[in-house]
N, CA and C atoms as an extended XYZ file, in Angstrom:
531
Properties=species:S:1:pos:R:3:atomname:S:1:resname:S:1:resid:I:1 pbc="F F F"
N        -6.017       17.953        0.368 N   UNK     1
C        -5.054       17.074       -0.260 CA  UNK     1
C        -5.470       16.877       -1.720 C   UNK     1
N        -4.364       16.938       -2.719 N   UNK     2
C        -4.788       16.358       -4.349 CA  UNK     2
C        -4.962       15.081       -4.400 C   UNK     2
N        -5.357       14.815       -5.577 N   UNK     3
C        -5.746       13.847       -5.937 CA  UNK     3
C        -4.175       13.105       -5.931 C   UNK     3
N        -3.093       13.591       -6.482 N   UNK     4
C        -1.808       12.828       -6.649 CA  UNK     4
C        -1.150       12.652       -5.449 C   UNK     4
N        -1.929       13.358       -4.017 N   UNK     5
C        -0.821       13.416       -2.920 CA  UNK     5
C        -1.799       12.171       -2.265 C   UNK     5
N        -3.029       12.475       -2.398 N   UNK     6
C        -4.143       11.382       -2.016 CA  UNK     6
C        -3.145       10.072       -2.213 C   UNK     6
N        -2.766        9.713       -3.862 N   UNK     7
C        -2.597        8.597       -4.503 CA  UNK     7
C        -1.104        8.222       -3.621 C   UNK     7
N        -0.443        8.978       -3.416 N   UNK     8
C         1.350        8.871       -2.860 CA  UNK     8
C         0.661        8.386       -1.556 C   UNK     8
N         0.322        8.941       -0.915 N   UNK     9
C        -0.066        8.517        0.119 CA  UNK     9
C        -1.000        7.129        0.560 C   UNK     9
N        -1.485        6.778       -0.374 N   UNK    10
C        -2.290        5.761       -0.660 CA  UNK    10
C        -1.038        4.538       -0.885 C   UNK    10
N        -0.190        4.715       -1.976 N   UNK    11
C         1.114        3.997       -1.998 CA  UNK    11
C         2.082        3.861       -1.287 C   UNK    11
N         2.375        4.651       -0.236 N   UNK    12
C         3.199        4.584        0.753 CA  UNK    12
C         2.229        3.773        1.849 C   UNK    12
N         1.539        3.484        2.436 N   UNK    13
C         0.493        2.574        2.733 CA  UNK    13
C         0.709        1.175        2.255 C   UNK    13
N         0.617        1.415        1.293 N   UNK    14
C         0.676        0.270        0.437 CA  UNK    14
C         1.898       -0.634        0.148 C   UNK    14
N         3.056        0.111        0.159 N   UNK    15
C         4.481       -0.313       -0.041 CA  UNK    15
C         4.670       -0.377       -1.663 C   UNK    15
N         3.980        0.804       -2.644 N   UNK    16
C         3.959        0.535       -3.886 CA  UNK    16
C         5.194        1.183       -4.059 C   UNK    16
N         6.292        1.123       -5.025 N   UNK    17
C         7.196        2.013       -4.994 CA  UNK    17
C         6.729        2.987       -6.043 C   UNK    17
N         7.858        3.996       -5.605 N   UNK    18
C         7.067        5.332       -5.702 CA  UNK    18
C         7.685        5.591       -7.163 C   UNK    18
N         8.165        4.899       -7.751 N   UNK    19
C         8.857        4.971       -9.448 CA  UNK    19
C         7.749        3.861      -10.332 C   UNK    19
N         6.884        3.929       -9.485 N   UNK    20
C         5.815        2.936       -9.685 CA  UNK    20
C         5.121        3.076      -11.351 C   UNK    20
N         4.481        4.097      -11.244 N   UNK    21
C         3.909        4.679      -12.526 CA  UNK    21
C         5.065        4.803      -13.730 C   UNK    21
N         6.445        5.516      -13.757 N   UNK    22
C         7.373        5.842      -14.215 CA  UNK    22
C         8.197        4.558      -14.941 C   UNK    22
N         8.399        3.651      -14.173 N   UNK    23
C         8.732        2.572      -14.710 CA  UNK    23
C         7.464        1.531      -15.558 C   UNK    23
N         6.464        1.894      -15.195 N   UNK    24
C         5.364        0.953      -16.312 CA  UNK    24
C         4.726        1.709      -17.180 C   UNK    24
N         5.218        3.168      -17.069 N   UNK    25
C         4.594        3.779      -18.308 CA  UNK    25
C         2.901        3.942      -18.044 C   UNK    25
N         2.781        3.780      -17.070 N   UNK    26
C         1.046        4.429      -16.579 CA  UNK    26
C         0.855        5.487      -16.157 C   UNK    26
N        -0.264        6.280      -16.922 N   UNK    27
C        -0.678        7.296      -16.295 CA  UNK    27
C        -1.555        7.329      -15.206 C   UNK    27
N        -1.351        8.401      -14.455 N   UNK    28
C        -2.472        9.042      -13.505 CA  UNK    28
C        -3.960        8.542      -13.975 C   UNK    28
N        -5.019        7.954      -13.298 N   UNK    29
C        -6.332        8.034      -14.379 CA  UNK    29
C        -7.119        8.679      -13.142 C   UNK    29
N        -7.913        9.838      -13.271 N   UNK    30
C        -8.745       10.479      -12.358 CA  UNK    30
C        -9.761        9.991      -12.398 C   UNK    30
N       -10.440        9.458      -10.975 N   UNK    31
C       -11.357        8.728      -11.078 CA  UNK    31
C       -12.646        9.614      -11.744 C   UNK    31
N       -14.004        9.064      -12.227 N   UNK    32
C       -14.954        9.949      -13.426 CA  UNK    32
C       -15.972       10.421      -11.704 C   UNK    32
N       -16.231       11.379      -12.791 N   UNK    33
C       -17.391       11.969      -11.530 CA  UNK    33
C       -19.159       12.039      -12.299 C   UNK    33
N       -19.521       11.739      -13.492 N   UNK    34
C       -20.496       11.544      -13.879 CA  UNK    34
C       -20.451       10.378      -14.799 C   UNK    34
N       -21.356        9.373      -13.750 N   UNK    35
C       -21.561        8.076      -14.196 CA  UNK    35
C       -22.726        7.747      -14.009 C   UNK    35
N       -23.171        6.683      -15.319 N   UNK    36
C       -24.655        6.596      -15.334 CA  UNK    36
C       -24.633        4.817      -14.551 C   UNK    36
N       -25.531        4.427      -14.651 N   UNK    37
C       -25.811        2.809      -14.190 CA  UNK    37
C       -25.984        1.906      -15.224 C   UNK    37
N       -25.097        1.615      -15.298 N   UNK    38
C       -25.206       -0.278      -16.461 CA  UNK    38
C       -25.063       -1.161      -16.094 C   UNK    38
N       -26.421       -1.354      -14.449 N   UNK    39
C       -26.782       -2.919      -14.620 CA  UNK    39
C       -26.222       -3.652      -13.180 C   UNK    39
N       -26.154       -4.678      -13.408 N   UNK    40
C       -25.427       -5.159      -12.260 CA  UNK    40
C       -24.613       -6.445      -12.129 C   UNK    40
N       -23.485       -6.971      -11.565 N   UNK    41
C       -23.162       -8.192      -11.450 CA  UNK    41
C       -23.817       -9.053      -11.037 C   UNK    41
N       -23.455      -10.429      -10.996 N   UNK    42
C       -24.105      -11.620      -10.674 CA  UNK    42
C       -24.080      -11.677       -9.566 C   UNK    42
N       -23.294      -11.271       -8.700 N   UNK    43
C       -23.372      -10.840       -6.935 CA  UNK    43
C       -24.390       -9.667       -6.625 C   UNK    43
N       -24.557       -9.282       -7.591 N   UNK    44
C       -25.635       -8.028       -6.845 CA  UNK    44
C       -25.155       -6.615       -7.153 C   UNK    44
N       -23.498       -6.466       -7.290 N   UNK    45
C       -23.081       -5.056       -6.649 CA  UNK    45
C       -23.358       -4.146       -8.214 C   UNK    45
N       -23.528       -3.159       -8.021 N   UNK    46
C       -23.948       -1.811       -9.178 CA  UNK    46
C       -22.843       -1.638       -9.856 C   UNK    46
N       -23.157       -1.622      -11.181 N   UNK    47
C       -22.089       -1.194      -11.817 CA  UNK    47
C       -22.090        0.418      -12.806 C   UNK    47
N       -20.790        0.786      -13.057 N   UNK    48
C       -21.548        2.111      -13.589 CA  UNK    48
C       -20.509        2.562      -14.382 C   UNK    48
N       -20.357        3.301      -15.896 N   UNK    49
C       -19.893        3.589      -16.321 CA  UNK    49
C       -20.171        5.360      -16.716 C   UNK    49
N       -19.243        6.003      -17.585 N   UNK    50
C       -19.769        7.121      -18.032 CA  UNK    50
C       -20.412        7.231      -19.303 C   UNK    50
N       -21.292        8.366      -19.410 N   UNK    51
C       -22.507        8.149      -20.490 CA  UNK    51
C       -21.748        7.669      -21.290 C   UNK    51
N       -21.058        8.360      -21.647 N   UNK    52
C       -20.584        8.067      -23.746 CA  UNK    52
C       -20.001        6.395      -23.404 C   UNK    52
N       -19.160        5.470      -22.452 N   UNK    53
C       -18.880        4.525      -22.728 CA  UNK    53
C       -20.236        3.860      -22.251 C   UNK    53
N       -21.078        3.932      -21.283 N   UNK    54
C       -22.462        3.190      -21.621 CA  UNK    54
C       -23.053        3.153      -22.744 C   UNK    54
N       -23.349        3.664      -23.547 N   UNK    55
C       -23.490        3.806      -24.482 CA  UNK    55
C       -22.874        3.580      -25.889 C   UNK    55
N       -21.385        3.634      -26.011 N   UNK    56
C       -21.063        2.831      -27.217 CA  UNK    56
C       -20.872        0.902      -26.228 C   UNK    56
N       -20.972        0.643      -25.432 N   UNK    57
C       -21.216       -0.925      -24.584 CA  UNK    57
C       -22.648       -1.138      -25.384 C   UNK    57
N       -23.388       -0.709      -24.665 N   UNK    58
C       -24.701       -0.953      -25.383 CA  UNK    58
C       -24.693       -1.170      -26.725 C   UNK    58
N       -24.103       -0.200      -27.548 N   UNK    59
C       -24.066       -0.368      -29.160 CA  UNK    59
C       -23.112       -1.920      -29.112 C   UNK    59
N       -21.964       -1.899      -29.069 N   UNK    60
C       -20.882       -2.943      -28.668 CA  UNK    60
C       -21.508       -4.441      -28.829 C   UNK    60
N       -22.654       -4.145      -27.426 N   UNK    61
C       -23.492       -5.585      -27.227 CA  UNK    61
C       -24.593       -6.117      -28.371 C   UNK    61
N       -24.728       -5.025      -28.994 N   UNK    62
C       -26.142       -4.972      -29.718 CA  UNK    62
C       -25.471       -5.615      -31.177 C   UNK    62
N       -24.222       -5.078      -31.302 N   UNK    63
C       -23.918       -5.679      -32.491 CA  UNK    63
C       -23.391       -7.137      -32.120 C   UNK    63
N       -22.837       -7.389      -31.188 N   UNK    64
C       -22.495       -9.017      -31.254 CA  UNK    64
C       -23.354       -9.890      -30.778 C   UNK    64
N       -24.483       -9.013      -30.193 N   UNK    65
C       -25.423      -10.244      -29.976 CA  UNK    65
C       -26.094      -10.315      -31.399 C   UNK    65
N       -26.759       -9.320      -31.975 N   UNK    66
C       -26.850       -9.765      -33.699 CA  UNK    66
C       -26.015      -10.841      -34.526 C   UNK    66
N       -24.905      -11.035      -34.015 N   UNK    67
C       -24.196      -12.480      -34.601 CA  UNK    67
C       -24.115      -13.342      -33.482 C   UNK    67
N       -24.813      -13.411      -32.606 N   UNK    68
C       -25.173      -14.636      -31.613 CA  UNK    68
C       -23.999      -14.762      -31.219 C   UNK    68
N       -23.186      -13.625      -30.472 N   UNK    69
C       -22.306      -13.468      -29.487 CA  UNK    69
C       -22.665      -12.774      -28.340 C   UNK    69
N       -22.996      -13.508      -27.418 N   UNK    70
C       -23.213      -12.330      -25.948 CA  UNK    70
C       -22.080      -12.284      -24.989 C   UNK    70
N       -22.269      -11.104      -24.968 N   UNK    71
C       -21.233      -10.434      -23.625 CA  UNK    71
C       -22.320       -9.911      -22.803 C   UNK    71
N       -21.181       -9.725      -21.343 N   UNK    72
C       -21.601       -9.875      -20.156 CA  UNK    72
C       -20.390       -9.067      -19.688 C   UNK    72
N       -20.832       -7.955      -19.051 N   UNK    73
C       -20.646       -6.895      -18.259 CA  UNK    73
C       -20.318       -7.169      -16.950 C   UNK    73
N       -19.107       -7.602      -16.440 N   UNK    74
C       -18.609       -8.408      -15.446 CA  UNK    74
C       -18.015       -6.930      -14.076 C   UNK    74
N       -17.429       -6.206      -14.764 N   UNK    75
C       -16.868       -5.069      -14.071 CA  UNK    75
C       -16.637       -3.816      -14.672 C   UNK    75
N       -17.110       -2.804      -13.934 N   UNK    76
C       -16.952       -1.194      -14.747 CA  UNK    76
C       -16.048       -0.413      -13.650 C   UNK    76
N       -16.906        0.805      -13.654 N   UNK    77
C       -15.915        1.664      -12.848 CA  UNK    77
C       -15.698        1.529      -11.349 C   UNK    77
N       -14.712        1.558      -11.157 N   UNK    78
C       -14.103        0.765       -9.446 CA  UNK    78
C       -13.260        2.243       -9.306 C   UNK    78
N       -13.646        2.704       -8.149 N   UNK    79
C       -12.686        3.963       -7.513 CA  UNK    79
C       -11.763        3.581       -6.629 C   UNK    79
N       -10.880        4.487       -6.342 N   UNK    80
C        -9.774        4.204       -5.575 CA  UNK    80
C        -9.491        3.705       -4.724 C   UNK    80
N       -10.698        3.901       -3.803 N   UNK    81
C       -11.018        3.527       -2.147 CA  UNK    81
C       -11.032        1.654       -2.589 C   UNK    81
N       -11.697        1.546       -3.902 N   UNK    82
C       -12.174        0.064       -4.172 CA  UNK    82
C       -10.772       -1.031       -4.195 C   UNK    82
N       -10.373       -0.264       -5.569 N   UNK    83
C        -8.726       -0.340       -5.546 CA  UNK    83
C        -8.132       -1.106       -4.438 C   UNK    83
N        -7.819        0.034       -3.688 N   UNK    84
C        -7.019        0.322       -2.185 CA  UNK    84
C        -7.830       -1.063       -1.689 C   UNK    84
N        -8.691       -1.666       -1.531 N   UNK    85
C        -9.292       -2.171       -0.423 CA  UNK    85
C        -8.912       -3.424       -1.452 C   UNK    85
N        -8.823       -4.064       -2.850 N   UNK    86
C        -8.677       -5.196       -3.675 CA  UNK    86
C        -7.217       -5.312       -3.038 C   UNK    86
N        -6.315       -4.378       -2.804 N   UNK    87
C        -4.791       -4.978       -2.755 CA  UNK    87
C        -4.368       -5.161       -1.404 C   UNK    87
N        -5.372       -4.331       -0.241 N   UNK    88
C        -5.537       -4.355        1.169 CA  UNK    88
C        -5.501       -5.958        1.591 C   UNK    88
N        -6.582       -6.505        0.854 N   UNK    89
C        -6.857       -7.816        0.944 CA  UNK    89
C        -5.724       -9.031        0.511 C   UNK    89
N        -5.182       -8.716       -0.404 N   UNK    90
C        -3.961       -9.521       -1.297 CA  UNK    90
C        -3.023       -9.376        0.003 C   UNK    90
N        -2.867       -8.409        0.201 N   UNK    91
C        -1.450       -8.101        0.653 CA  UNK    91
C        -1.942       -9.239        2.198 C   UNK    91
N        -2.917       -8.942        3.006 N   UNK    92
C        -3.543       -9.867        4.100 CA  UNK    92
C        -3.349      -11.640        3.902 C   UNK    92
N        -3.749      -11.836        3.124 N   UNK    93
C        -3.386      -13.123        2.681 CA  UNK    93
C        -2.400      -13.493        1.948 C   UNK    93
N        -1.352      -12.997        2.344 N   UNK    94
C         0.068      -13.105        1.806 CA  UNK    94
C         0.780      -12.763        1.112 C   UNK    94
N        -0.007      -12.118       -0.052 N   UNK    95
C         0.831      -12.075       -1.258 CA  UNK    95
C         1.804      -10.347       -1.444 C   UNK    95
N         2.237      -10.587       -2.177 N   UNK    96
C         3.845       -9.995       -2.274 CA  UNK    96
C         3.333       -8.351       -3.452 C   UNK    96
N         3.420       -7.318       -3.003 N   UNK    97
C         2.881       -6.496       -4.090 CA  UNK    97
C         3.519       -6.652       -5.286 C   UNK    97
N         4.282       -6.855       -5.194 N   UNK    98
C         5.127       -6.756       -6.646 CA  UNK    98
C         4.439       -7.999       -7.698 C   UNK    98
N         4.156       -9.152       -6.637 N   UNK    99
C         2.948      -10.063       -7.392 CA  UNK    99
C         1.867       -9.500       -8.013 C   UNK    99
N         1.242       -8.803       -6.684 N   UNK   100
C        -0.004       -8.406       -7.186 CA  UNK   100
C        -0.182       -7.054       -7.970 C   UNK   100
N         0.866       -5.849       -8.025 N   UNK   101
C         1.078       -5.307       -9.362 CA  UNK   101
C         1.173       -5.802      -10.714 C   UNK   101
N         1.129       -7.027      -10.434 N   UNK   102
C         1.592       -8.200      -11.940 CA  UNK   102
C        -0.146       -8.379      -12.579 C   UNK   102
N        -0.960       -8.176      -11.585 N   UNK   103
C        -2.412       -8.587      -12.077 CA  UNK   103
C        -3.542       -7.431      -11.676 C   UNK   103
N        -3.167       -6.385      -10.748 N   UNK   104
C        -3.979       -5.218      -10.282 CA  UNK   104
C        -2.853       -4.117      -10.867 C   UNK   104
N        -3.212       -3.014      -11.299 N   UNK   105
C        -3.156       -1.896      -11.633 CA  UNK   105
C        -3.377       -1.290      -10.250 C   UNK   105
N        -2.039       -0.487       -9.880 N   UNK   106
C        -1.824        0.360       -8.030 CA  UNK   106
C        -3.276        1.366       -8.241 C   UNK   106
N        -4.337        1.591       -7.324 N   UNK   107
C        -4.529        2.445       -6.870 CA  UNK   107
C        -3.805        4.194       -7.971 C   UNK   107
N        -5.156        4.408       -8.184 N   UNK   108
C        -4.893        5.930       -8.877 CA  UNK   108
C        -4.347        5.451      -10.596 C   UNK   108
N        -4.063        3.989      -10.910 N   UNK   109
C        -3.745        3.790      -12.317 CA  UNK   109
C        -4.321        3.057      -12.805 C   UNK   109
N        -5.766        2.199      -12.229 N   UNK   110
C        -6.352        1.707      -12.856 CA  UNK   110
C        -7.674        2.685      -14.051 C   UNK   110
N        -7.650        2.073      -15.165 N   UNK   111
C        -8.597        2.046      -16.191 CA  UNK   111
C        -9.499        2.371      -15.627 C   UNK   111
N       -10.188        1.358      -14.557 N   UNK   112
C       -11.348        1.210      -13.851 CA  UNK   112
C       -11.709        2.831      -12.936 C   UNK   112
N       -11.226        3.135      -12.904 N   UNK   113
C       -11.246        4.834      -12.402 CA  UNK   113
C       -11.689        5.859      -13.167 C   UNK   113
N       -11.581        5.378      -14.162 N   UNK   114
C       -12.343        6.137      -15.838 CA  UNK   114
C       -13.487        6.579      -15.820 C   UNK   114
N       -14.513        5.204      -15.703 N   UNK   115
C       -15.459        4.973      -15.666 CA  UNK   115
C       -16.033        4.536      -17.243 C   UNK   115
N       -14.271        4.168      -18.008 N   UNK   116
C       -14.819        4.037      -19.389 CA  UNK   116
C       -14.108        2.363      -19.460 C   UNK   116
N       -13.510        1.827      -18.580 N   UNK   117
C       -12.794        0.097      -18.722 CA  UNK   117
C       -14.129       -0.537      -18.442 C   UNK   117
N       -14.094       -1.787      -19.207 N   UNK   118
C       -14.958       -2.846      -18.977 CA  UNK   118
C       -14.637       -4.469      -18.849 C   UNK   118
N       -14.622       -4.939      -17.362 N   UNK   119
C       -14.203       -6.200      -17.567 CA  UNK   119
C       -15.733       -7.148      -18.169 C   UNK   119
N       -15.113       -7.739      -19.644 N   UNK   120
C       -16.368       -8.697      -19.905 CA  UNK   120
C       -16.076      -10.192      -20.330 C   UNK   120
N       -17.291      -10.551      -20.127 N   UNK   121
C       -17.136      -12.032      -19.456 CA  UNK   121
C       -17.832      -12.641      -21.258 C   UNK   121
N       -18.664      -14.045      -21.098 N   UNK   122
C       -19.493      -14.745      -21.716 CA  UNK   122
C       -20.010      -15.816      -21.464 C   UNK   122
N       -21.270      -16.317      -21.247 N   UNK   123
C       -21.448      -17.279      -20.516 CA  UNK   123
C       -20.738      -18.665      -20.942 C   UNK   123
N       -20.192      -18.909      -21.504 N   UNK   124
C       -19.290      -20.109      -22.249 CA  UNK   124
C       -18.209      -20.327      -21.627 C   UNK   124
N       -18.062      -19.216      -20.618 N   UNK   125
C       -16.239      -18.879      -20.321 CA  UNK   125
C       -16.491      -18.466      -18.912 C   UNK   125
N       -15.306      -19.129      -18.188 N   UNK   126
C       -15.360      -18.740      -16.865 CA  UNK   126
C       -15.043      -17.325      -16.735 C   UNK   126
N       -15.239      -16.491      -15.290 N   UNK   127
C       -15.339      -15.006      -15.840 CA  UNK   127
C       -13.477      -14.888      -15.571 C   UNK   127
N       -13.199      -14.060      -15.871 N   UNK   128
C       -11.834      -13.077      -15.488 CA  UNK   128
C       -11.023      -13.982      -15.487 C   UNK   128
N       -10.966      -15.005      -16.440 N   UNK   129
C        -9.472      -16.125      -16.824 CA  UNK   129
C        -9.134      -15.923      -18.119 C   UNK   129
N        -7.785      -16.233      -18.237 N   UNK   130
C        -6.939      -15.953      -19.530 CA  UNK   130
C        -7.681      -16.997      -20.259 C   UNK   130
N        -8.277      -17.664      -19.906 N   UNK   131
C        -9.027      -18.331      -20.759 CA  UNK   131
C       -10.201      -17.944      -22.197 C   UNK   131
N       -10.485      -16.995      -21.878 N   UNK   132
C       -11.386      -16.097      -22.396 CA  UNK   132
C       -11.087      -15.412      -23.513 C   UNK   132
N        -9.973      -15.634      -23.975 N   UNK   133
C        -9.003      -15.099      -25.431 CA  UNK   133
C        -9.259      -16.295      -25.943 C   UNK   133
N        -9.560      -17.440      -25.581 N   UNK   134
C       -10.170      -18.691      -27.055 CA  UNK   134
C       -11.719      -18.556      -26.888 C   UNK   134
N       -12.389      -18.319      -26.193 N   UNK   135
C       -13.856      -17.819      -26.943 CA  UNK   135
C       -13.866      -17.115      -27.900 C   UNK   135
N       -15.361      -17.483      -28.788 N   UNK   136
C       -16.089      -16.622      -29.922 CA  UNK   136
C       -16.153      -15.206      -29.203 C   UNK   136
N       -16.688      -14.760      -28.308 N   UNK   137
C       -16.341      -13.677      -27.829 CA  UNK   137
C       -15.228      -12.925      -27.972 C   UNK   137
N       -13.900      -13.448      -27.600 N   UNK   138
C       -12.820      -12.416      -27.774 CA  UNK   138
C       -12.495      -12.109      -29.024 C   UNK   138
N       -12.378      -13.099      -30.181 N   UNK   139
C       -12.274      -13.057      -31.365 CA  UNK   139
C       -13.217      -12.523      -32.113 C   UNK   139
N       -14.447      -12.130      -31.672 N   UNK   140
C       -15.429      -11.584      -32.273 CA  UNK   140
C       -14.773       -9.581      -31.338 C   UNK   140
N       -14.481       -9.522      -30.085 N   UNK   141
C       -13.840       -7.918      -29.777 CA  UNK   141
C       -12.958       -7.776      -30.648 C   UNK   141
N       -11.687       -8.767      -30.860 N   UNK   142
C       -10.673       -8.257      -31.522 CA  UNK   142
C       -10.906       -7.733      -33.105 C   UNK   142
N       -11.749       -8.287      -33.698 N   UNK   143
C       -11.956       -8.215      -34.927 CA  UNK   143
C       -12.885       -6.637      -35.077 C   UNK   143
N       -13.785       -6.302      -34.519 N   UNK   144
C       -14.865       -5.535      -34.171 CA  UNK   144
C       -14.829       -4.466      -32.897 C   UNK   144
N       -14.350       -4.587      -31.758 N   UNK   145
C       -14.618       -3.318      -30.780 CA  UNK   145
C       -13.932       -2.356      -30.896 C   UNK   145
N       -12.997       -2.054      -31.527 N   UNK   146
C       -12.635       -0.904      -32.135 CA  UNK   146
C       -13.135       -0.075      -32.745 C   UNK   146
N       -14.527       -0.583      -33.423 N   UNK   147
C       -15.399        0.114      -34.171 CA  UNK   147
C       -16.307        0.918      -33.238 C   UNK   147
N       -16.379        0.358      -32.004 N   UNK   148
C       -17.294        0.907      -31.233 CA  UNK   148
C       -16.377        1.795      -29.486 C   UNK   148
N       -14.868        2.011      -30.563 N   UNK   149
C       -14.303        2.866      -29.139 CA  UNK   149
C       -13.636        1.994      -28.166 C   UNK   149
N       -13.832        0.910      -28.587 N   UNK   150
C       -13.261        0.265      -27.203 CA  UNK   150
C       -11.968       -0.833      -27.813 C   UNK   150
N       -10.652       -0.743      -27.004 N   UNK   151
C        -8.849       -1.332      -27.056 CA  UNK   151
C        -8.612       -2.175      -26.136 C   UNK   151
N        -8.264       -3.431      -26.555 N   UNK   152
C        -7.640       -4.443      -25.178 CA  UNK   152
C        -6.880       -3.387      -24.380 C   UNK   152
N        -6.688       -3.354      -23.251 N   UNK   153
C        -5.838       -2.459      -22.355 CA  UNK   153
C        -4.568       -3.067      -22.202 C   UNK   153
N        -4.345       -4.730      -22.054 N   UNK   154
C        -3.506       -5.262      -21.693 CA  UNK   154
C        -3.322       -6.669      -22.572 C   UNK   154
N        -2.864       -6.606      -23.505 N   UNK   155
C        -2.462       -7.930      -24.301 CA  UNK   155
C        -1.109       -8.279      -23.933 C   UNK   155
N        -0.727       -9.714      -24.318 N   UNK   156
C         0.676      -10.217      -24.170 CA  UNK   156
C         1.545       -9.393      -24.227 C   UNK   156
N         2.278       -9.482      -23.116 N   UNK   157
C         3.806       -9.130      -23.005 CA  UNK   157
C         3.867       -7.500      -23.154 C   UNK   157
N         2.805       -6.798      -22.666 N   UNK   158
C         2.506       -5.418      -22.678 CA  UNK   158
C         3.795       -5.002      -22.008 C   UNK   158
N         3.802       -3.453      -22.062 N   UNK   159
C         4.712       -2.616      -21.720 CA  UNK   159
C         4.439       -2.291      -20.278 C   UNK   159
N         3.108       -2.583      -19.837 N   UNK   160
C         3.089       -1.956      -18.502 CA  UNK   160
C         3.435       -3.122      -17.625 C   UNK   160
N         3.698       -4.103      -17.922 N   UNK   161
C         4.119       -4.996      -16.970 CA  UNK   161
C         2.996       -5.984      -16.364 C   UNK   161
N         1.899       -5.917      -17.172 N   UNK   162
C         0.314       -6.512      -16.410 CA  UNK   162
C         0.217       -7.544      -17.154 C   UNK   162
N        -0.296       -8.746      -16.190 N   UNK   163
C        -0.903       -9.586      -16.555 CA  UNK   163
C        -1.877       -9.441      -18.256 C   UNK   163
N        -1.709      -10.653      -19.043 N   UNK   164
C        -2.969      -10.428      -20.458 CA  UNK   164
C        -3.962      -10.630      -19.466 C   UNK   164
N        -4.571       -9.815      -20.210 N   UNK   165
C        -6.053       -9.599      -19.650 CA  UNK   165
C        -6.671       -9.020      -20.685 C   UNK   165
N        -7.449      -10.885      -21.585 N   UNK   166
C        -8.123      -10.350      -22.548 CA  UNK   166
C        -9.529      -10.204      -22.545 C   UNK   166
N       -10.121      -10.170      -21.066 N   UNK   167
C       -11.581       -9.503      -21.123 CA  UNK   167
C       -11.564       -8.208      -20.234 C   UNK   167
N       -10.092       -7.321      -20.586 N   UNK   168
C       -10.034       -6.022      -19.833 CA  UNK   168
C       -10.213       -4.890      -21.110 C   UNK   168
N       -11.307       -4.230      -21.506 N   UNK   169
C       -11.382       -3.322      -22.619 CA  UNK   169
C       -11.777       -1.894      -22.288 C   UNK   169
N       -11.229       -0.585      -22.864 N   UNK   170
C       -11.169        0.579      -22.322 CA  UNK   170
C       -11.624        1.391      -23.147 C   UNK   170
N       -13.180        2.178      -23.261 N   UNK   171
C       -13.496        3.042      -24.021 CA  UNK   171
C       -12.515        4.407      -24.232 C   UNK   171
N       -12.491        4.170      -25.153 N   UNK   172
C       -11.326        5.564      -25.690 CA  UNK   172
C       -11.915        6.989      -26.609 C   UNK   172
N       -12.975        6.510      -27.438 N   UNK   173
C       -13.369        7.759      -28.034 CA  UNK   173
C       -14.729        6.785      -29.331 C   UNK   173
N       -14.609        8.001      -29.813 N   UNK   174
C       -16.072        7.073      -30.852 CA  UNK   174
C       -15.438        6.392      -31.952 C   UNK   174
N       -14.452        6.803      -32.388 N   UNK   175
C       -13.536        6.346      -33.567 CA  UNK   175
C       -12.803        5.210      -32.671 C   UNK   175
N       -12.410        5.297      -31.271 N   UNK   176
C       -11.352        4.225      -31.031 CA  UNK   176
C        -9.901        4.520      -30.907 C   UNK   176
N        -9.866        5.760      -31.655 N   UNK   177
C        -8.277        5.969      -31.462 CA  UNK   177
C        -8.425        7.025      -30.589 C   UNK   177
């Protein structure tokens, strides 16, 4: 089976509709197959990105902690199976996919499959709340992580239909564009 019949099939499971991608303008993201280790959450579980985005993170951190901004490495690369099992759960406790497409990215379109998205936190700020766009932190990414490769994925009133999610950032290249 491909990777895209994997993913259909994964969505039909799921009850994602199948104009799913097409209507939010998301691509396919193949999950990465060489990933190094950066560290771990506050629960314990491993996190892991691919070299080149470990590595401009590291640079990333190094420069904002030099202006007495720390970030915190909350979530990296999450594969499909992970995915699948975050909306498995939603859907169990009630909620409506079309909700939870509003705040998860379906299986086979998350960032997090890269191995180059980074959800980051700061200790000032509760983790993974819209709250986190009035910290020194976010205003210190927006101004600066571009320099180091890395794009909000999802700001206000985006095209893909997702929740802001301003501690969701996606290594893109060394320049950023």
């Amino acid at each position: 089976m491909s990777y895209a019949e994997r993913i259909r099939a994964v969505h039909r499971e799921l009850g994602i509709p199948p104009d799913y991608a097409a209507t939010r303008g998301l691509a396919l993201q193949v999950e990465a197959t060489l990933l190094v280790a950066a560290g771990h959450t506050a629960g314990g579980r491993a996190l892991h990105l691919t070299p080149e985005a470990w590595e401009a993170w590291q640079l990333l951190c190094t420069a904002a902690a030099s202006e007495g901004v720390p970030l915190l490495l909350l979530s990296a690369f999450r594969g499909v199976d992970h995915q699948t099992e975050i909306i498995r759960r939603k859907l169990a406790a009630g909620q409506r996919i079309d909700d939870i497409l509003r705040v998860n990215a379906a299986p086979g379109y998350s960032e997090h499959h890269t191995g180059r998205a980074v959800d980051i936190g700061t200790p000032d700020a509760p983790p993974l709340e819209e709250s986190f766009a009035g910290t020194t932190a976010f205003r210190w990414l927006e101004a600066h992580a571009d320099q180091f490769g890395f794009l909000l994925s999802y700001p206000r009133d985006n095209a893909q239909g997702i929740a802001f999610e301003p501690w969701h950032w996606c290594w893109q290249n060394a320049t950023g564009r």
